[in-house]
N, CA, C, O and CB atoms as a CASP TS submission, in Angstrom:
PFRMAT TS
TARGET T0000
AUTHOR 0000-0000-0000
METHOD Language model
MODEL 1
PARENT N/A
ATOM      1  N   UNK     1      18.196  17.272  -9.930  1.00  0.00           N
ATOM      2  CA  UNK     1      18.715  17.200 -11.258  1.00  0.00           C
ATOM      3  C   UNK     1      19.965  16.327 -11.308  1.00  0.00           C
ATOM      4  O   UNK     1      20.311  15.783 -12.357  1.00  0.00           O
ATOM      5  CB  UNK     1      19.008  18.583 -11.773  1.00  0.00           C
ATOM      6  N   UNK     2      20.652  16.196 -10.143  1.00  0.00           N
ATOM      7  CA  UNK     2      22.067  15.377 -10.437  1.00  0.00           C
ATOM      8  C   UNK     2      21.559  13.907 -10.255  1.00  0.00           C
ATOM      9  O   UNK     2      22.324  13.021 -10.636  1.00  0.00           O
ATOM     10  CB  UNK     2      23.484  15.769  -9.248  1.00  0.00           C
ATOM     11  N   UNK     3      20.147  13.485  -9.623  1.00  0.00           N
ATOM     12  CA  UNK     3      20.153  11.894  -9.728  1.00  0.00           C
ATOM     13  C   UNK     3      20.405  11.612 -11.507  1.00  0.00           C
ATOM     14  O   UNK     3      21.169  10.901 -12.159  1.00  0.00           O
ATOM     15  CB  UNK     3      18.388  11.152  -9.058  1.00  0.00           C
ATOM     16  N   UNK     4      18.956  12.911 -11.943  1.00  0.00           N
ATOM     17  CA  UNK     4      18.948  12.652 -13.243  1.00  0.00           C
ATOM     18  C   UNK     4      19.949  12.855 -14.003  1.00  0.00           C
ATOM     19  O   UNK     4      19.701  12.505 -15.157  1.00  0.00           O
ATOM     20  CB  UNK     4      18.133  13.157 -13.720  1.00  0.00           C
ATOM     21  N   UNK     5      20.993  13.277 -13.855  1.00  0.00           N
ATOM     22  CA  UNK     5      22.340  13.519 -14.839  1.00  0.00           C
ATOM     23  C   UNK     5      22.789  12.451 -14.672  1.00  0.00           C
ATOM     24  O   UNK     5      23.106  11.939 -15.746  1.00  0.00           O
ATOM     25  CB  UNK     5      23.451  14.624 -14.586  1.00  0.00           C
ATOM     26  N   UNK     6      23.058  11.591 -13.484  1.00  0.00           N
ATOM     27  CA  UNK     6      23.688  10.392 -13.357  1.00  0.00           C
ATOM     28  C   UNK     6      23.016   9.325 -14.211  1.00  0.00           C
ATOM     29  O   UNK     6      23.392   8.718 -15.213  1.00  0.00           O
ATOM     30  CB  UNK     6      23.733  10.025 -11.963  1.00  0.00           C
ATOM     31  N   UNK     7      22.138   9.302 -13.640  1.00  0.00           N
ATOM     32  CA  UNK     7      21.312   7.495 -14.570  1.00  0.00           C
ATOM     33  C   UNK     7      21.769   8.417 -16.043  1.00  0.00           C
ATOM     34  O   UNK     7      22.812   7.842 -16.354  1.00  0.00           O
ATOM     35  CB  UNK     7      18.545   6.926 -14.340  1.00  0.00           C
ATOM     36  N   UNK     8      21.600   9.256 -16.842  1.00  0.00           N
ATOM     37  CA  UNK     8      21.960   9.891 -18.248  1.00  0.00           C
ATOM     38  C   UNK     8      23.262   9.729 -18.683  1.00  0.00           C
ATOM     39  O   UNK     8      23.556   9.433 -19.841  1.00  0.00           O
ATOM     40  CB  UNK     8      21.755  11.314 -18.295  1.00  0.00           C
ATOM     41  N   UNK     9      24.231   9.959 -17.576  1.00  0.00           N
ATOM     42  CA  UNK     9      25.314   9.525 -17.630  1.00  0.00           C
ATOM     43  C   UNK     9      25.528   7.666 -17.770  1.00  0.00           C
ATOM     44  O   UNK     9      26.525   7.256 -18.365  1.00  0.00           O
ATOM     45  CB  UNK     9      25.835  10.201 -16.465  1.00  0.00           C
ATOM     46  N   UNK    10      24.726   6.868 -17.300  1.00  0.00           N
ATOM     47  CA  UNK    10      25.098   5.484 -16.791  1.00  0.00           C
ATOM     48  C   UNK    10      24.649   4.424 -17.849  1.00  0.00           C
ATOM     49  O   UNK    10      23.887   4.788 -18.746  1.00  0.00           O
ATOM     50  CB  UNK    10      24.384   5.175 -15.337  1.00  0.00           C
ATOM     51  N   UNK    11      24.996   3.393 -17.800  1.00  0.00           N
ATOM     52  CA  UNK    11      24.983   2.404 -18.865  1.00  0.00           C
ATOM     53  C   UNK    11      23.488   2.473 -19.021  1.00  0.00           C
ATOM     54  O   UNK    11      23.205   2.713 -20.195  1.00  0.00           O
ATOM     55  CB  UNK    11      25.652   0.878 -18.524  1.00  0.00           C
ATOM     56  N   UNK    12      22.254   2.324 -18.116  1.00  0.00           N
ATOM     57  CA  UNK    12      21.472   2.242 -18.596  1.00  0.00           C
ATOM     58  C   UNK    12      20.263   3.030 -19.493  1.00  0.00           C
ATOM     59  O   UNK    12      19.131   2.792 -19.916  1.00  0.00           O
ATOM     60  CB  UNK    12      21.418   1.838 -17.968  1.00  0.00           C
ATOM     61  N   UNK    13      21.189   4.045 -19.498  1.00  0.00           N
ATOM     62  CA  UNK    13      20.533   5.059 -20.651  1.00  0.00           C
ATOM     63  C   UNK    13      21.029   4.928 -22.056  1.00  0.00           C
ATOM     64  O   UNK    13      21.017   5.809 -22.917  1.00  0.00           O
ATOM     65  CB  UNK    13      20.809   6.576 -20.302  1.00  0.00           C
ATOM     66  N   UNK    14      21.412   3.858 -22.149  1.00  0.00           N
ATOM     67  CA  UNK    14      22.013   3.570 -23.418  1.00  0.00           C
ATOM     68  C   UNK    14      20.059   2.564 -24.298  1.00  0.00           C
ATOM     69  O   UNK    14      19.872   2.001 -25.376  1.00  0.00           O
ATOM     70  CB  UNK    14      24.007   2.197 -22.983  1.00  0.00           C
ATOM     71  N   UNK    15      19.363   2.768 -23.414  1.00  0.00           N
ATOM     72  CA  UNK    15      18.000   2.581 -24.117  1.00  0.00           C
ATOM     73  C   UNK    15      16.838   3.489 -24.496  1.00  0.00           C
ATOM     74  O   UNK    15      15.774   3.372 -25.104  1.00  0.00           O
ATOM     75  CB  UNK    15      17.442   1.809 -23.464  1.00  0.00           C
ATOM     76  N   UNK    16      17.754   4.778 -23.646  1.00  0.00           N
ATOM     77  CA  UNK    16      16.466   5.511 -23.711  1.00  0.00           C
ATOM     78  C   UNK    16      16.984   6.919 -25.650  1.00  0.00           C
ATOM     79  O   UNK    16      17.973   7.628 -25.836  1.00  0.00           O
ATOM     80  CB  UNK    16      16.228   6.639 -21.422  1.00  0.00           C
ATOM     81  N   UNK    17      15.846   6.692 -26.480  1.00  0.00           N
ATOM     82  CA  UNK    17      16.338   7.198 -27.779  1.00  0.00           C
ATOM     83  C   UNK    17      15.088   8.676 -27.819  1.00  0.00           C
ATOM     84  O   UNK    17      13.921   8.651 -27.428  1.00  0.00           O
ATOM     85  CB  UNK    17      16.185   5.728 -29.288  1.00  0.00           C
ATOM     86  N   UNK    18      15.597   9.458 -28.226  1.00  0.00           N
ATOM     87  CA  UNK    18      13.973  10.371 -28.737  1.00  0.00           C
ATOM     88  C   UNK    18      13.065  10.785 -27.646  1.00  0.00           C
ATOM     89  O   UNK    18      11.902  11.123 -27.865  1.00  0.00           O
ATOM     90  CB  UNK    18      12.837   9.363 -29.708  1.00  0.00           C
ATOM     91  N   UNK    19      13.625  10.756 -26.415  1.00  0.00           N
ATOM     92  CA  UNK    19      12.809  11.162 -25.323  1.00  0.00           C
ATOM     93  C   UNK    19      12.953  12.461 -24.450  1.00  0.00           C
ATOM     94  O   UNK    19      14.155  12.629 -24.244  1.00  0.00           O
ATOM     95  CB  UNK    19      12.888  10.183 -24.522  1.00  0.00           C
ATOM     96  N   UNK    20      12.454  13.116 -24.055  1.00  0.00           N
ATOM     97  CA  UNK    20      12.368  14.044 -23.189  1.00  0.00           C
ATOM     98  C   UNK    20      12.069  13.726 -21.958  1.00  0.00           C
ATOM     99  O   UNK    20      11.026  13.117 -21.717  1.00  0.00           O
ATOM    100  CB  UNK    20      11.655  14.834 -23.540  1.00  0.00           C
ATOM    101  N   UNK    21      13.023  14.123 -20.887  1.00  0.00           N
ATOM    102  CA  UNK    21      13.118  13.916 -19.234  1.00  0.00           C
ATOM    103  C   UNK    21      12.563  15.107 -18.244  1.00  0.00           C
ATOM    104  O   UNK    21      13.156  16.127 -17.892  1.00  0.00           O
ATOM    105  CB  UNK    21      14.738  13.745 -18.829  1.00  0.00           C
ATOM    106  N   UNK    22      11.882  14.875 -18.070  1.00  0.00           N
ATOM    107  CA  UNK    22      11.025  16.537 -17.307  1.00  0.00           C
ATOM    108  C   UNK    22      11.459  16.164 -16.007  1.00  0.00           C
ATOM    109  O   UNK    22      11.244  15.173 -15.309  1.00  0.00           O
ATOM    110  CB  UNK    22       8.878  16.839 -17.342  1.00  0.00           C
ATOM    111  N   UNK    23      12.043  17.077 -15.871  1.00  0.00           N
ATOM    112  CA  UNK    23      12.528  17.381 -14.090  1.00  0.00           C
ATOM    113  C   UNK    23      11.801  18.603 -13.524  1.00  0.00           C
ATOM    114  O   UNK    23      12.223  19.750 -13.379  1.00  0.00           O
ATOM    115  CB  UNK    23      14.364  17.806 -13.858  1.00  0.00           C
ATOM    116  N   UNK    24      10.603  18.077 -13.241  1.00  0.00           N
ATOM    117  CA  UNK    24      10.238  19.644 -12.663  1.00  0.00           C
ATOM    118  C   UNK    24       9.603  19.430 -10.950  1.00  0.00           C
ATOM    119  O   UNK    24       8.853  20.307 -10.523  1.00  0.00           O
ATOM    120  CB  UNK    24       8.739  20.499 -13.887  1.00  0.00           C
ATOM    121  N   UNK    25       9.916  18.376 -10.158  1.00  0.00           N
ATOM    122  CA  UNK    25       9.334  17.992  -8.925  1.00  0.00           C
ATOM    123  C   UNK    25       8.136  17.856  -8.893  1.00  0.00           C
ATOM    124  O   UNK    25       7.597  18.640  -8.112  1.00  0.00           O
ATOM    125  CB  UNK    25       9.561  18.698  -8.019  1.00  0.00           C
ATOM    126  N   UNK    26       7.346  17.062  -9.512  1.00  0.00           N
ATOM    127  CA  UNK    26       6.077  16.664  -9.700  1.00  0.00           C
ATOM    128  C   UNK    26       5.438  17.793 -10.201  1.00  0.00           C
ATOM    129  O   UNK    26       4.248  17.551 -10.003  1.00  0.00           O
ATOM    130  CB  UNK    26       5.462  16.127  -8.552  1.00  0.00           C
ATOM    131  N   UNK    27       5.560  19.379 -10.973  1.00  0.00           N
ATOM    132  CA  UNK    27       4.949  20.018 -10.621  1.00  0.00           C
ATOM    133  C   UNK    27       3.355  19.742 -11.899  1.00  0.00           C
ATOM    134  O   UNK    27       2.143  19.902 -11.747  1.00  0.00           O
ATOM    135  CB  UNK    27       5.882  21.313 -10.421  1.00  0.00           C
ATOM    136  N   UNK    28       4.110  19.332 -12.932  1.00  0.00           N
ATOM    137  CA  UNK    28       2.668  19.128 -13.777  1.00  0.00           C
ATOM    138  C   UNK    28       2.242  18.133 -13.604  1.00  0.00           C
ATOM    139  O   UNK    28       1.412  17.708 -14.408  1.00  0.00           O
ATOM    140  CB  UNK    28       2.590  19.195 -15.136  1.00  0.00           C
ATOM    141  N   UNK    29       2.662  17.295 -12.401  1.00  0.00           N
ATOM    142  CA  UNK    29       1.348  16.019 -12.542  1.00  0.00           C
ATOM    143  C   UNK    29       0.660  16.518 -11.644  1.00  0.00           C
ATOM    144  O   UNK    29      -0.504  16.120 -11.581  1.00  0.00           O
ATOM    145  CB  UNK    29       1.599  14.281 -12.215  1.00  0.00           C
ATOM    146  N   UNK    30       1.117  17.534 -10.661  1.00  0.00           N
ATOM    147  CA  UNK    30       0.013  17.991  -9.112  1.00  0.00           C
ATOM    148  C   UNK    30      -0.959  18.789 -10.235  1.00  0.00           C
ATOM    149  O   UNK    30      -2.163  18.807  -9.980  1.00  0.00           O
ATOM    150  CB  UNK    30       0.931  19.418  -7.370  1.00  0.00           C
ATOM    151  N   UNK    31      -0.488  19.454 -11.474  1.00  0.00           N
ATOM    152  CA  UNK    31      -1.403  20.386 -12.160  1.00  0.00           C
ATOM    153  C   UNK    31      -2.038  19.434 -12.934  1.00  0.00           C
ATOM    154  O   UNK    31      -2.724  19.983 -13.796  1.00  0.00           O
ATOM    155  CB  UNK    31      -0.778  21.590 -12.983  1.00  0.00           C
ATOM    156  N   UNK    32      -2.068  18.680 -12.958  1.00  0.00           N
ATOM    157  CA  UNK    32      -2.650  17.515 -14.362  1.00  0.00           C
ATOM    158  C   UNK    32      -3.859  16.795 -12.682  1.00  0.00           C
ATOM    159  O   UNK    32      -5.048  16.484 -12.755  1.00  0.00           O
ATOM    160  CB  UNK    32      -0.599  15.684 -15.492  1.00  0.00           C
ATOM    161  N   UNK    33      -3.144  16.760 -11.670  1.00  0.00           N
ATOM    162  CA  UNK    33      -4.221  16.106 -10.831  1.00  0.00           C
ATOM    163  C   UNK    33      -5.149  17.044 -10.084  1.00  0.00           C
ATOM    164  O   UNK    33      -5.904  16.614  -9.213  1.00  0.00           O
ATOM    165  CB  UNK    33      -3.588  15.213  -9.816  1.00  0.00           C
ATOM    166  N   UNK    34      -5.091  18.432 -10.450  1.00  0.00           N
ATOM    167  CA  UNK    34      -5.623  19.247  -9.533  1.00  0.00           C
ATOM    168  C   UNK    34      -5.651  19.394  -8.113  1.00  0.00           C
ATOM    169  O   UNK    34      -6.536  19.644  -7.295  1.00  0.00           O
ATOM    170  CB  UNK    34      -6.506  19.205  -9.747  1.00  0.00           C
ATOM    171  N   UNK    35      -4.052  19.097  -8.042  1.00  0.00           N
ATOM    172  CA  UNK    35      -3.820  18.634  -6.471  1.00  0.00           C
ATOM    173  C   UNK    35      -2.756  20.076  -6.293  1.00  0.00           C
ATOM    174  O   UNK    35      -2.015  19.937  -5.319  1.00  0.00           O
ATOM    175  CB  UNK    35      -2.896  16.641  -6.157  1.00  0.00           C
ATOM    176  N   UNK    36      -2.571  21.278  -6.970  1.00  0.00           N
ATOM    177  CA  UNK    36      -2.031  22.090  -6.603  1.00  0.00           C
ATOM    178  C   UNK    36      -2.261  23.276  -5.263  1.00  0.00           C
ATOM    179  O   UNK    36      -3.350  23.803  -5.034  1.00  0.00           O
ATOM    180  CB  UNK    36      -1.980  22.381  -7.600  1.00  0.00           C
ATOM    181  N   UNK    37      -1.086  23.526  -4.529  1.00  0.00           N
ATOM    182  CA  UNK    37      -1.790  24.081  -3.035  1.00  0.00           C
ATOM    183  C   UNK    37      -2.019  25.410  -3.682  1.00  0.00           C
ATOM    184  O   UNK    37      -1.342  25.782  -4.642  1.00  0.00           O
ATOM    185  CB  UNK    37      -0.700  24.141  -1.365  1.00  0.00           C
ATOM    186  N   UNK    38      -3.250  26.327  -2.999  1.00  0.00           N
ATOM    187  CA  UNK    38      -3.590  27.423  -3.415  1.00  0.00           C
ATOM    188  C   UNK    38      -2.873  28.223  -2.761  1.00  0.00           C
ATOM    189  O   UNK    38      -2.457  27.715  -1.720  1.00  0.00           O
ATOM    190  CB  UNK    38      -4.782  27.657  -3.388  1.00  0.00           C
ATOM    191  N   UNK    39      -2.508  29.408  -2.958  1.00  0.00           N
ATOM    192  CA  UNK    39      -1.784  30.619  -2.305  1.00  0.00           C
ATOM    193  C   UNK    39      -2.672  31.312  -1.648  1.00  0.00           C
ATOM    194  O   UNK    39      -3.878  31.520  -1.774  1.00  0.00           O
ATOM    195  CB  UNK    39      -1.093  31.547  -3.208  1.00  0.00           C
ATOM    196  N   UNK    40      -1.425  31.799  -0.546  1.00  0.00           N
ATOM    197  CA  UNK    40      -2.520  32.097   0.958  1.00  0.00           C
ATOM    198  C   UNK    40      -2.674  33.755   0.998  1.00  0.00           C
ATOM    199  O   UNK    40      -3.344  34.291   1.881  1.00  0.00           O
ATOM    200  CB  UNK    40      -1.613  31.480   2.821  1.00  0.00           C
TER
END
């Protein structure tokens, strides 16, 4: 979360308008790819 606070903090977020930043460690693209590990 602190890379992402930084670039938010930094000049070049002065482009980003109306967006939402999901920090969740890949977890919904492993669920969007069906690449999630099963529990043992």
């Amino acid at each position: 979360m602190a890379i992402a606070a930084g670039y938010l903090l930094g000049p070049d977020a002065g482009f980003i308008t109306g967006s939402g930043l999901l920090i969740d460690g890949g977890l919904i693209a492993a669920m969007r790819a069906g690449t999630l590990p099963t529990p043992a």
